[in-house]
Every structure is written in C-alpha cells, then in structure tokens.
TISEFI-197162 format. One record per residue: residue number from 1; residue in one letter; x negated, y, z of N, C-alpha, C, O, CB in turn. Coordinates in nm, 4 decimals, padded with zeros to 6 digits. Glycine has a CB too. Layout:
% residues N
+-----+------+----------+----------+----------+----------+----------+----------+----------+----------+----------+----------+----------+----------+----------+----------+----------+
: seq : type :      nxx :      nyy :      nzz :     caxx :     cayy :     cazz :      cxx :      cyy :      czz :      oxx :      oyy :      ozz :     cbxx :     cbyy :     cbzz :
+-----+------+----------+----------+----------+----------+----------+----------+----------+----------+----------+----------+----------+----------+----------+----------+----------+
: NUM :    A :        X :        Y :        Z :        X :        Y :        Z :        X :        Y :        Z :        X :        Y :        Z :        X :        Y :        Z :
...
+-----+------+----------+----------+----------+----------+----------+----------+----------+----------+----------+----------+----------+----------+----------+----------+----------+
END
This chain:
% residues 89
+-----+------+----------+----------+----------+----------+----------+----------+----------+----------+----------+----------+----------+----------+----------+----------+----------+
: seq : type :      nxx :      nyy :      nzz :     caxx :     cayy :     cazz :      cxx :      cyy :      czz :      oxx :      oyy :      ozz :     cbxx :     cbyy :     cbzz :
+-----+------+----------+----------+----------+----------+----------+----------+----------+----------+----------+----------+----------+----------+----------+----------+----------+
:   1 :    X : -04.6927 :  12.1340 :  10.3910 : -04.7681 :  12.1183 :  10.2696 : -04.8080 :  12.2550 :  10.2182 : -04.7380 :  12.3550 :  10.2333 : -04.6881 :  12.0412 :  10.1647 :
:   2 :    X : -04.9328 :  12.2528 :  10.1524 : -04.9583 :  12.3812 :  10.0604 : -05.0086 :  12.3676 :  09.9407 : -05.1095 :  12.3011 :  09.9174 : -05.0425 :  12.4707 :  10.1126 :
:   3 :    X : -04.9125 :  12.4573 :  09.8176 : -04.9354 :  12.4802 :  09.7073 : -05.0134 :  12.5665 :  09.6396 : -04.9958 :  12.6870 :  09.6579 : -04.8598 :  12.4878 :  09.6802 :
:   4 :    X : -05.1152 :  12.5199 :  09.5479 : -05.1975 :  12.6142 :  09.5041 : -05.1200 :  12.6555 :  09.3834 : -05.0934 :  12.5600 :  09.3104 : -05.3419 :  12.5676 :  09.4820 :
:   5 :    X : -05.0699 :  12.7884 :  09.3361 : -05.0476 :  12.7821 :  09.2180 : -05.0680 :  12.9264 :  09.1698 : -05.0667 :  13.0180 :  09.2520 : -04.9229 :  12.7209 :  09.1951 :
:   6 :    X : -05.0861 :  12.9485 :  09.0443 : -05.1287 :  13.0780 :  08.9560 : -05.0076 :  13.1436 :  08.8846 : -04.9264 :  13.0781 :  08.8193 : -05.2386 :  13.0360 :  08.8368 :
:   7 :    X : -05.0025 :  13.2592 :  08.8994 : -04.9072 :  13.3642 :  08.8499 : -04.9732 :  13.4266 :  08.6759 : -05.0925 :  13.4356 :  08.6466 : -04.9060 :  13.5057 :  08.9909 :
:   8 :    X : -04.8723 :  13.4564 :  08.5979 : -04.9331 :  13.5357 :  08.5098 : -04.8786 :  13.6243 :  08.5070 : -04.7897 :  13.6503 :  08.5881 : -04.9529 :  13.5038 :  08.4047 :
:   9 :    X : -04.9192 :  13.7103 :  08.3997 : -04.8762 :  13.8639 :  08.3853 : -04.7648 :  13.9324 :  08.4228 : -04.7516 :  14.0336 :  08.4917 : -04.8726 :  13.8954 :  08.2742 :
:  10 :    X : -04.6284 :  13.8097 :  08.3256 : -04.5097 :  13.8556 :  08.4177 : -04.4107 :  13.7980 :  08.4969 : -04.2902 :  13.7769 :  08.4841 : -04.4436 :  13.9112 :  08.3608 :
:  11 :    X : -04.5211 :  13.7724 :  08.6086 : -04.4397 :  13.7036 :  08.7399 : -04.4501 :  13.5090 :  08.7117 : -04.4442 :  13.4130 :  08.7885 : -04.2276 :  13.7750 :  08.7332 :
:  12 :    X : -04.4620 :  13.5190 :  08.6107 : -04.4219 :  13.3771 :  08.6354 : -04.5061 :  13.2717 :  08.7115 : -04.6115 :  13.3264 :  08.7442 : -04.4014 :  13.3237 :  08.5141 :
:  13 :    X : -04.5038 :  13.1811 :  08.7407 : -04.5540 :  13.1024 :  08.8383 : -04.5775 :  12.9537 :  08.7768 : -04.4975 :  12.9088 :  08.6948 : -04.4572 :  13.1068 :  08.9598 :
:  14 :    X : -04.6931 :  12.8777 :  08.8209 : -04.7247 :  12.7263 :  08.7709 : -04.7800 :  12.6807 :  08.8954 : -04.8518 :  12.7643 :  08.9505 : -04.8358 :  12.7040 :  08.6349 :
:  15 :    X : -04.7668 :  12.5751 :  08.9525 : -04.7681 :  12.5067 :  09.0575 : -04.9535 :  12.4249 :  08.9952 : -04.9652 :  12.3733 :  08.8840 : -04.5936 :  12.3980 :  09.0775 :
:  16 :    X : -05.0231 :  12.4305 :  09.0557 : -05.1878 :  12.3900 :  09.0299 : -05.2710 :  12.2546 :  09.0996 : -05.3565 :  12.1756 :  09.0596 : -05.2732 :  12.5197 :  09.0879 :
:  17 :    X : -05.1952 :  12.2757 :  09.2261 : -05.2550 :  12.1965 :  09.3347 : -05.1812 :  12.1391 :  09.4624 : -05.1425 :  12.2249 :  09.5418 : -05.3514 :  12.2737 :  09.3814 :
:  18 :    X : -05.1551 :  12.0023 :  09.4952 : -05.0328 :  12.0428 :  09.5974 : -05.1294 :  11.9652 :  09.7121 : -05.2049 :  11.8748 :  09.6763 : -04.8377 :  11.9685 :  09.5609 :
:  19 :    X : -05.1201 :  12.0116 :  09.8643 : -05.2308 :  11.9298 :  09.9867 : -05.0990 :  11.9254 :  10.0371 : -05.0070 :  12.0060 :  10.0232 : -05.3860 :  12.0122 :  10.0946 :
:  20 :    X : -05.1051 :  11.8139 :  10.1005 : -05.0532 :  11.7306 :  10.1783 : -05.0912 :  11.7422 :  10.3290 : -05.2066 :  11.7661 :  10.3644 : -05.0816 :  11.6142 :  10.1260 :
:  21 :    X : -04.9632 :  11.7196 :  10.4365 : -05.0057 :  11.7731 :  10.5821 : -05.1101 :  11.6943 :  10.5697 : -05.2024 :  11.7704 :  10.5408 : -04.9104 :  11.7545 :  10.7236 :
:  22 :    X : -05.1551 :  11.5734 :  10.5751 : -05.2744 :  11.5059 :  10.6310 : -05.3915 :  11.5626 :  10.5732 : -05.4959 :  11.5542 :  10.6379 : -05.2745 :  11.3586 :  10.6086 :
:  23 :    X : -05.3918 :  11.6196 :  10.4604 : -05.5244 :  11.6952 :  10.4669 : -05.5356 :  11.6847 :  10.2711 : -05.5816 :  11.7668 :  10.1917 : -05.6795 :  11.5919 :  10.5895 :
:  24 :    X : -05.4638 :  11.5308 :  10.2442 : -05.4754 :  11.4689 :  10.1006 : -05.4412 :  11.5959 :  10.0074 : -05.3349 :  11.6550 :  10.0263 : -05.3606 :  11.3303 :  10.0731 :
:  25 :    X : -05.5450 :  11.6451 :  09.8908 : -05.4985 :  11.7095 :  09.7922 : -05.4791 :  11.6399 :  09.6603 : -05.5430 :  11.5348 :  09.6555 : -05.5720 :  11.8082 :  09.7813 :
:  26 :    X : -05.4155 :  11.6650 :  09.5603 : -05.3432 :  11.6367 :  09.4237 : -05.3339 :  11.7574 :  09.3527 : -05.2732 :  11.8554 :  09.3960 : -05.1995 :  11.5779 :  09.4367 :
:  27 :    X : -05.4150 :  11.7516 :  09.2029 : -05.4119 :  11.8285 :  09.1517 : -05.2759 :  11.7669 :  09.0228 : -05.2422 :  11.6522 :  08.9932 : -05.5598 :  11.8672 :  09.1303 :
:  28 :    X : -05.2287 :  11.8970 :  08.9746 : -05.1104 :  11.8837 :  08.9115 : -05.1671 :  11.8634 :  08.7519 : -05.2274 :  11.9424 :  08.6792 : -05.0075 :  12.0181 :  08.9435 :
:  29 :    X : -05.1362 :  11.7678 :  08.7361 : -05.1349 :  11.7308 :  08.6062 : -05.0589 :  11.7851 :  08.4853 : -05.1240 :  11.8177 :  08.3860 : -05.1081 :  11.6240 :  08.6146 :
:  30 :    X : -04.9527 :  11.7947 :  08.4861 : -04.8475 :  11.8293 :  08.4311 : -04.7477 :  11.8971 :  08.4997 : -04.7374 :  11.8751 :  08.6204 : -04.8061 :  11.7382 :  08.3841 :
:  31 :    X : -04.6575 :  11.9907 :  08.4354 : -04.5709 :  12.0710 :  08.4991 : -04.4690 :  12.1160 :  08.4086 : -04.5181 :  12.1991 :  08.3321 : -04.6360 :  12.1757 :  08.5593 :
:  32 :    X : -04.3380 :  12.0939 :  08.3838 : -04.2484 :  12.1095 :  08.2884 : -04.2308 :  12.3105 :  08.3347 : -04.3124 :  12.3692 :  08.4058 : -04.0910 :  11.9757 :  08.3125 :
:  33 :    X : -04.1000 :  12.3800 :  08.2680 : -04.0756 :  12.4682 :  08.2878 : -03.9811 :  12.4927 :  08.4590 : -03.9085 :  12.4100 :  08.5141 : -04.0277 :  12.4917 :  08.1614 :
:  34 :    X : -03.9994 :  12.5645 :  08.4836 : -03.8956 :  12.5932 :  08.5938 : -03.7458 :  12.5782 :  08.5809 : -03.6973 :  12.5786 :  08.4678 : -03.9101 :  12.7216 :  08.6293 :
:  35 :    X : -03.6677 :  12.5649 :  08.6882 : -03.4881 :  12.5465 :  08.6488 : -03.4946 :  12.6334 :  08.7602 : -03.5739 :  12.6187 :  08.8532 : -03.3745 :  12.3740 :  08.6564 :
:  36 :    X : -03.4084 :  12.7269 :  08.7503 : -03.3381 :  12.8175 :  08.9180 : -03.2313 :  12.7593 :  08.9320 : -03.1682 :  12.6942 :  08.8487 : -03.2918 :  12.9990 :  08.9256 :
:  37 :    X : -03.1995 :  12.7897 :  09.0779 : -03.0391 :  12.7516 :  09.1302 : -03.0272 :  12.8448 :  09.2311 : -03.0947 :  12.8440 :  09.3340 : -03.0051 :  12.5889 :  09.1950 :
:  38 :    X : -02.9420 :  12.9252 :  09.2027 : -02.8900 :  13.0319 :  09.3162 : -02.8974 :  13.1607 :  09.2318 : -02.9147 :  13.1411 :  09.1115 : -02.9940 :  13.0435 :  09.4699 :
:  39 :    X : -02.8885 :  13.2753 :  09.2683 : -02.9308 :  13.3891 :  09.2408 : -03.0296 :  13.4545 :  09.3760 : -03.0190 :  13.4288 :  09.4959 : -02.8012 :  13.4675 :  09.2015 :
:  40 :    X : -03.1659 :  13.5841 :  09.2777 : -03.2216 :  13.6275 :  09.3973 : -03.1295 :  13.7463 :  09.4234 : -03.1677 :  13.7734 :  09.5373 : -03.3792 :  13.6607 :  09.3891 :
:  41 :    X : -03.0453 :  13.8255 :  09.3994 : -02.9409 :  13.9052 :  09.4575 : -02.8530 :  13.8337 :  09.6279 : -02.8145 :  13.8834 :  09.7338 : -02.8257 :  13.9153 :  09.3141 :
:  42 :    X : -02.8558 :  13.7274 :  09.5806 : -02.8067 :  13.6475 :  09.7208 : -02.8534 :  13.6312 :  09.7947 : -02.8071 :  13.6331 :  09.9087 : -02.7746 :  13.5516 :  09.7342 :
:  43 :    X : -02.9659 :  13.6077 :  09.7639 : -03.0729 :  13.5852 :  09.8728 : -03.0764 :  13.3904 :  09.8791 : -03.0930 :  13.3287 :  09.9843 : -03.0090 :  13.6793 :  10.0523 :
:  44 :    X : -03.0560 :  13.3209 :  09.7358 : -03.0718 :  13.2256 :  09.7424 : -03.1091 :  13.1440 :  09.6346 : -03.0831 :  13.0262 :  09.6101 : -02.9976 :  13.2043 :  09.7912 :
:  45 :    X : -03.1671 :  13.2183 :  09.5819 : -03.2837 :  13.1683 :  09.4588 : -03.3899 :  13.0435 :  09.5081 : -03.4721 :  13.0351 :  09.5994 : -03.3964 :  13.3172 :  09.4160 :
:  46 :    X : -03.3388 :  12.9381 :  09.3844 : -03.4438 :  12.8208 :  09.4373 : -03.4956 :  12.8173 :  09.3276 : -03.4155 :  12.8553 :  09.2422 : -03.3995 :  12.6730 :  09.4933 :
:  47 :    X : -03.6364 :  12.7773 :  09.2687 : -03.7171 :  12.7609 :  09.1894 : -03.7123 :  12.5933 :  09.1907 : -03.7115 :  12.5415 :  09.3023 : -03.8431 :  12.8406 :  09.2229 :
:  48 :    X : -03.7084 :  12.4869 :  09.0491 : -03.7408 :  12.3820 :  09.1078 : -03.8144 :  12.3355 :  08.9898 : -03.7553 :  12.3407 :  08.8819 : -03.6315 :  12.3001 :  09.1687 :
:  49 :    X : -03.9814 :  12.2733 :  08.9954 : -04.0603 :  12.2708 :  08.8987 : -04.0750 :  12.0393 :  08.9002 : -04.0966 :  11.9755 :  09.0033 : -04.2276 :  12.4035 :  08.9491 :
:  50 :    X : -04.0547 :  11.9744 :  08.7575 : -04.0915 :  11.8497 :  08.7687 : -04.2382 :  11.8767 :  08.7040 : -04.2707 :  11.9300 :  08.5979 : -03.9879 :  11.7408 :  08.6976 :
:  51 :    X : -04.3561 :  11.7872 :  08.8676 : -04.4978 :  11.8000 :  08.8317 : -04.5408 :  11.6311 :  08.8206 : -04.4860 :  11.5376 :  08.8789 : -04.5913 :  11.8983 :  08.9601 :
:  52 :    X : -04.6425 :  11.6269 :  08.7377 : -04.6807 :  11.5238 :  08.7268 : -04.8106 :  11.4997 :  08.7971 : -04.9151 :  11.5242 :  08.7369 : -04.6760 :  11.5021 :  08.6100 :
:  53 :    X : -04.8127 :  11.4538 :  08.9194 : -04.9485 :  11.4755 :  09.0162 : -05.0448 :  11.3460 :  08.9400 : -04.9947 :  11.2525 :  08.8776 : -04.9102 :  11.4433 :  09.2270 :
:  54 :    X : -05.1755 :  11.3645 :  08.9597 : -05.2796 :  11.2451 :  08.9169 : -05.2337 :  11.0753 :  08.9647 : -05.2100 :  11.0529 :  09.0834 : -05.4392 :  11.2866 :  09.0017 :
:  55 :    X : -05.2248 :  10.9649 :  08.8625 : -05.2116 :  10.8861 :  08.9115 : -05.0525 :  10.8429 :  08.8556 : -04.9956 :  10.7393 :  08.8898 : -05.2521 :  10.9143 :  09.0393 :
:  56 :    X : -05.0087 :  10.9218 :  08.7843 : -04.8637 :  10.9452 :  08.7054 : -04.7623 :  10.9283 :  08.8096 : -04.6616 :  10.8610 :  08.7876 : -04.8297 :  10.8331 :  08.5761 :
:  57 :    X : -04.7854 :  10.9908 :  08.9319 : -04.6999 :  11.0099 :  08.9883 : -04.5852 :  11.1439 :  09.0086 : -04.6192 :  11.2546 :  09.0503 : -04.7552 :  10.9760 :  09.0634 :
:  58 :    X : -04.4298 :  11.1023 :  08.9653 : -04.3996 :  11.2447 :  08.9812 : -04.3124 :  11.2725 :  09.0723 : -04.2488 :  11.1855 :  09.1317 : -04.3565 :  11.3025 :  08.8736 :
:  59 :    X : -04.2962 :  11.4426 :  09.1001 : -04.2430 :  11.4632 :  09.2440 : -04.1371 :  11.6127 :  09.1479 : -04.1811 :  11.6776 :  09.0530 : -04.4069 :  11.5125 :  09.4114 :
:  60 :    X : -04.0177 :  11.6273 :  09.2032 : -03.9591 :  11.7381 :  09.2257 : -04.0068 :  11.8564 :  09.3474 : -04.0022 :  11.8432 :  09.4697 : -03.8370 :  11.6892 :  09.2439 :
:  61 :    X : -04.0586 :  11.9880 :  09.2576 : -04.1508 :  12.0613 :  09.3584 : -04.0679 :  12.1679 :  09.4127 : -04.0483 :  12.2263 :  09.3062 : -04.2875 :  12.1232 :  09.2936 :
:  62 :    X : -04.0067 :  12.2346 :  09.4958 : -03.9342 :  12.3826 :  09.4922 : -03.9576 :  12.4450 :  09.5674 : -03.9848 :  12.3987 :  09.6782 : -03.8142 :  12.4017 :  09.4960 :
:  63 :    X : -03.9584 :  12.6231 :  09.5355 : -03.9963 :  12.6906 :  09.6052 : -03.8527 :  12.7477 :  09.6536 : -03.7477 :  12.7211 :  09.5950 : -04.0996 :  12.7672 :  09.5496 :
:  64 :    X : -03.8647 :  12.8496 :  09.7964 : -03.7267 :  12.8742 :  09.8045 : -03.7894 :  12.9912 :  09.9264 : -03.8627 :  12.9623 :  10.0210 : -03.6023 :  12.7239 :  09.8463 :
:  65 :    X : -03.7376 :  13.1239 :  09.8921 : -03.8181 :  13.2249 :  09.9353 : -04.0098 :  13.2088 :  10.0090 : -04.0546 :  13.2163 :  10.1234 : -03.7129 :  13.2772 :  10.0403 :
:  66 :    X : -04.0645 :  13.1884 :  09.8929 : -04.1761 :  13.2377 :  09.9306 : -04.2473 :  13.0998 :  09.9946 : -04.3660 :  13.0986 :  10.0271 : -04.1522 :  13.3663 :  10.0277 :
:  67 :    X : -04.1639 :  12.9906 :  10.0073 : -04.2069 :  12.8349 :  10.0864 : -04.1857 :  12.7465 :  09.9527 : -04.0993 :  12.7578 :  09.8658 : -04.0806 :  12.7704 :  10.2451 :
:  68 :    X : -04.2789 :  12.6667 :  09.9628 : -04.2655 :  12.5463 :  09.9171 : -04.2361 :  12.3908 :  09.9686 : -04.2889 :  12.3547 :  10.0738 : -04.3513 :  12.5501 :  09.8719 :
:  69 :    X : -04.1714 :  12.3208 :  09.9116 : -04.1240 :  12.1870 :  09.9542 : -04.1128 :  12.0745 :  09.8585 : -04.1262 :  12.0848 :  09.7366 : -04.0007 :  12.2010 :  10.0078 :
:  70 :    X : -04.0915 :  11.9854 :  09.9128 : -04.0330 :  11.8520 :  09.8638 : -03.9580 :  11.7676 :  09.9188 : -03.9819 :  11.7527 :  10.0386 : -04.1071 :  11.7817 :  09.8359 :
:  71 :    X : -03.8891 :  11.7161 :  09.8840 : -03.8074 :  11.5836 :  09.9979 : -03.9138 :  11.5150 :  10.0102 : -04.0131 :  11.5128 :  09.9375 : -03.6673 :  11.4690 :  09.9412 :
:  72 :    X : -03.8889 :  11.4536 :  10.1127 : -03.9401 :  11.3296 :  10.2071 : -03.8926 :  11.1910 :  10.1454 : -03.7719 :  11.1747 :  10.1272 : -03.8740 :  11.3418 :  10.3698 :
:  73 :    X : -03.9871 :  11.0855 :  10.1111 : -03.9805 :  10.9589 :  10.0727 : -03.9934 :  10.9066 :  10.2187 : -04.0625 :  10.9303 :  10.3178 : -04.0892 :  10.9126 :  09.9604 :
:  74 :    X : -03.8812 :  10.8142 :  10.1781 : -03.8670 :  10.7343 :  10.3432 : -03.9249 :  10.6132 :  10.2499 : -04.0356 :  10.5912 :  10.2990 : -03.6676 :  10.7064 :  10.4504 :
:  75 :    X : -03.9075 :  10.5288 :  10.1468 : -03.9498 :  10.4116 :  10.1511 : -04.0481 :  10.4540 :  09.9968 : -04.0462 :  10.5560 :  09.9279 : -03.8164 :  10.2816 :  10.1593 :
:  76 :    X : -04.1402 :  10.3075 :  09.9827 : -04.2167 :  10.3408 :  09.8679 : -04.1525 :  10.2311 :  09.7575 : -04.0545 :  10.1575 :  09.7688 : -04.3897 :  10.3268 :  09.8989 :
:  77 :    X : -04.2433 :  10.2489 :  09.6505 : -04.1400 :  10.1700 :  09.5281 : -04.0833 :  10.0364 :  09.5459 : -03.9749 :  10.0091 :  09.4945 : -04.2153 :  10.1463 :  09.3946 :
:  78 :    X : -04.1708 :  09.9226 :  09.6383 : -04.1150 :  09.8315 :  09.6825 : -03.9975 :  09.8107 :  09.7448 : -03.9698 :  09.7012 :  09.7937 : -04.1747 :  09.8011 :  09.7295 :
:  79 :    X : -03.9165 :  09.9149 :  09.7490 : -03.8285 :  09.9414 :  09.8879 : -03.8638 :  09.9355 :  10.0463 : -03.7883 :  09.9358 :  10.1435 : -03.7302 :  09.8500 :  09.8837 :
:  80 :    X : -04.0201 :  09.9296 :  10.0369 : -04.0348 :  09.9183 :  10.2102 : -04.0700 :  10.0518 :  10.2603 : -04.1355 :  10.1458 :  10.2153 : -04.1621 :  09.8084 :  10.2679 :
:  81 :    X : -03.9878 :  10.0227 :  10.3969 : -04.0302 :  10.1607 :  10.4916 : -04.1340 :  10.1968 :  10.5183 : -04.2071 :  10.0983 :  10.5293 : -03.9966 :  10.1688 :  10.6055 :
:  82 :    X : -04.1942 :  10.3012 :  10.5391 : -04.3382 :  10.3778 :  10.5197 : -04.3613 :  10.3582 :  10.6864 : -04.2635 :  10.3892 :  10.7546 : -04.3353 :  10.5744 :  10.4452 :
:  83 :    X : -04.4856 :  10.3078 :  10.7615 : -04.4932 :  10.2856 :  10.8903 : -04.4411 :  10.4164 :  10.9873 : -04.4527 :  10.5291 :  10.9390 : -04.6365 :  10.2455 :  10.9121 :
:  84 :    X : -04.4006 :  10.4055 :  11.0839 : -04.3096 :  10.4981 :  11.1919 : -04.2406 :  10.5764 :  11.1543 : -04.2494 :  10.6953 :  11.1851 : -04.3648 :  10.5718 :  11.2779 :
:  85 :    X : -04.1289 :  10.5125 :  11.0549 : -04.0050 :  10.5861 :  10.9945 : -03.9359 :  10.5097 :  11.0117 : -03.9334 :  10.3869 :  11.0048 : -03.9915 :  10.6325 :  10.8662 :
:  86 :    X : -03.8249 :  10.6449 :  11.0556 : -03.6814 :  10.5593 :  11.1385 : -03.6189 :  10.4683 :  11.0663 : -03.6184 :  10.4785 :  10.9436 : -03.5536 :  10.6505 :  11.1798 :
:  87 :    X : -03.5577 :  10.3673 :  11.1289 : -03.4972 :  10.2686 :  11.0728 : -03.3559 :  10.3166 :  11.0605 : -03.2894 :  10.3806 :  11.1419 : -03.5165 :  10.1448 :  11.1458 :
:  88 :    X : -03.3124 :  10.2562 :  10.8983 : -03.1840 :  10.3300 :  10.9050 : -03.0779 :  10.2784 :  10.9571 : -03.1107 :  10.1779 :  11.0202 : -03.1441 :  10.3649 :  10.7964 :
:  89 :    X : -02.9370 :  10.3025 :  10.9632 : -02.8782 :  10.2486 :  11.0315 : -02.7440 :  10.2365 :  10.9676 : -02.6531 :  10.1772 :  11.0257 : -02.8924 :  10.3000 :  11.1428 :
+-----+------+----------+----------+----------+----------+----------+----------+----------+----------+----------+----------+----------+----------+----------+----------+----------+
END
C-alpha cells in the first residue's frame, strides 16, 4: 500500500491519501491525533493514526520506520471470508 501524507513545519505528519495494492485510492477523511508505541532511541517507534477513509469507513493506520501499514481483514462485516483467503482452522 501507499500513503500520501503531508508534513508540517515541525515534523509532524497527517496521513492524506491511502492506495491500495490493487490500484484502489481513498482519500482520508478524517484523522484523529497520533499515539506512539516504542521509543525512536530503540529503534522502535510506531506511529499509529485512527483515519476515517470516504464512505465512513475506519482503519487503524501505522507507520513504523519510514513504512506504512495496516492489518489485513480476513472477513467483511457479515462475517464472510473475502474470496481466496485461507480457511481457518
């Protein structure tokens, strides 16, 4: 995935735009403040931003040196499995 997002003056960061491997982009609607977990002295500083993508859908966003991510939804709100995802066991 890739995140579009804008920096201001000092350092800080807002998450703008998120594309999706298949190509799908979502612009960010909403974006609360950041939470860290780790320290960057450790070398394990995580950034983790709640965005509200178009469509009121929301996702936990985090960055974690310099990458961005999200977990993986295996099923959608119905509880059904998303087609060619493993069956659990």
């Amino acid at each position: 995935m890739r995140v579009m997002a804008e920096t201001d003056f000092d350092g800080g960061m807002r998450p703008v735009e998120i594309t999706w491997v298949d190509g799908r982009r979502f612009p960010v609607v909403s974006c609360c403040t950041p939470r860290s977990y780790g320290r960057w002295d450790y070398g394990n500083l995580v950034l983790r931003w709640e965005v509200e993508l178009v469509g009121h859908a929301w996702r936990s966003l985090y960055w974690e040196r310099g990458q961005w991510f999200v977990h993986a939804r295996h099923r959608d709100r119905n509880g059904e499995r998303a087609p060619r995802e493993p069956v659990d066991t």
